[in-house]
N, C-alpha and C positions, 0 to 999 in steps of 0.2 A: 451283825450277820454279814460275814466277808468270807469268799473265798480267797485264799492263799497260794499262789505260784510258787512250787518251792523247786526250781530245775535241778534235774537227778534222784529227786526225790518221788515227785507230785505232784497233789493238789488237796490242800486242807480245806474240807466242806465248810459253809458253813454251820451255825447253831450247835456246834458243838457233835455233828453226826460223824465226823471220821475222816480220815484220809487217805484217799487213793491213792498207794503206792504202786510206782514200781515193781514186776512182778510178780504183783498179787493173782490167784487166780481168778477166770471169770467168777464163777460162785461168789469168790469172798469180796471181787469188786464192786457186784451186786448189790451184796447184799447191804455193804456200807454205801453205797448210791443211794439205795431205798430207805436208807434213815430219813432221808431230807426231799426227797419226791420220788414221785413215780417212776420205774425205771421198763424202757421199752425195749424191747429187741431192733435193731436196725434195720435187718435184714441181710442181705450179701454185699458184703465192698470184696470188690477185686483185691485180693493177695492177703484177705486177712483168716482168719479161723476162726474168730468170735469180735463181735463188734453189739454195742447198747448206748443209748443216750436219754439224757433225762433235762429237763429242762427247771427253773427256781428262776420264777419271777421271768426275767429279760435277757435271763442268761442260760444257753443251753450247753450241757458237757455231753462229747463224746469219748467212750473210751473204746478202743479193739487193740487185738493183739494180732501184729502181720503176721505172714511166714518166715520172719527170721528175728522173731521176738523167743528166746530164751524160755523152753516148755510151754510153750502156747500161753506164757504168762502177759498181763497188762503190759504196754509198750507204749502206747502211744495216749494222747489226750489233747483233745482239741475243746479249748472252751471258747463259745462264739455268745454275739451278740445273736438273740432273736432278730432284730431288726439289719436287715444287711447294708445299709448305706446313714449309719449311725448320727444324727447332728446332736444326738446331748447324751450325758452322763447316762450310766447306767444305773439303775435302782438298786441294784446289788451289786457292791465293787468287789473287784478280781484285782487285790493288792497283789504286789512286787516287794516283798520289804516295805518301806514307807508310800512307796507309788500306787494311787489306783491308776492300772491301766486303761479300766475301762472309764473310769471319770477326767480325763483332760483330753483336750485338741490334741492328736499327733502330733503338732507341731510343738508344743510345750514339753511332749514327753520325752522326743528326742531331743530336747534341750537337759533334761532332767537325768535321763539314763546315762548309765557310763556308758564308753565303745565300744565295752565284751556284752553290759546288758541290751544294748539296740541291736546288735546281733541276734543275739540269741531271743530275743522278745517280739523283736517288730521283724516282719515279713517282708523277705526282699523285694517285694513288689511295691512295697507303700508308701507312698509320696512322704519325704520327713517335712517338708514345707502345709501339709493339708490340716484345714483346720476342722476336719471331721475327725470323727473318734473313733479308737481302733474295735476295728469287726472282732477280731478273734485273735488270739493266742495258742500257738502250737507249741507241745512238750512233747518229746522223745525218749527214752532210755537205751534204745538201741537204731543202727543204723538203715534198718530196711524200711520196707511198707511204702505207701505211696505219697507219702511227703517227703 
């Protein structure tokens, strides 16, 4: 039971429910979110048109689509730790290819990731020296919104 970071792509559920692509409409993001838990309305974020999150175990995914996501389709995905100042693995890993992001020290991961993947993975605010483990992971498909 592992969620999948696939950048450009998504996010591969786990248990076999589906994967949020890139996009997809709200409806059909939905409705593949709801294989695997409950899925909630967010409510209003500033600059989006539709925004929902659902939470499995320790890990909660948000998905919306800003105002310059491509037909009002999925754009964006934020998958976070439940816990925001994280000191152990997460119960459900949120793989990278071989890497669980959410199961090692920052500092081990940035030893571990290539240059383009600490880019594109870890948040440029986050200490590569800290031996807490990473809060959240942000995916894009398009360049607006408010990340």
């Amino acid at each position: 039971m592992t969620f999948r970071v696939v950048p450009g792509t998504g996010l591969v559920l786990p248990a076999n429910a589906g994967v949020l692509r890139f996009g997809m409409t709200e409806r059909a993001a939905q409705w593949t979110a709801s294989t695997l838990a409950d899925v909630r309305a967010a409510g209003w974020m500033c600059g989006a048109h539709w925004t929902f999150f659902f939470a499995h175990h320790d890990v909660m995914v948000t998905a919306h689509a800003c105002t310059a996501c491509a037909e009002r389709t999925l754009g964006h995905l934020d998958v976070e730790r439940t816990e925001r100042v994280p000191n152990r693995a997460a119960d459900v890993p949120v793989a990278f290819g071989d890497v669980d992001l959410f199961g090692y020290p920052i500092h081990e991961l940035a030893e571990v990731l290539a240059p383009p993947d600490r880019g594109l993975l870890l948040p440029a605010d986050v200490n590569p020296r800290s031996t807490h483990y990473l809060p959240a992971v942000r995916l894009a498909a398009c360049a607006g919104g408010r990340r």
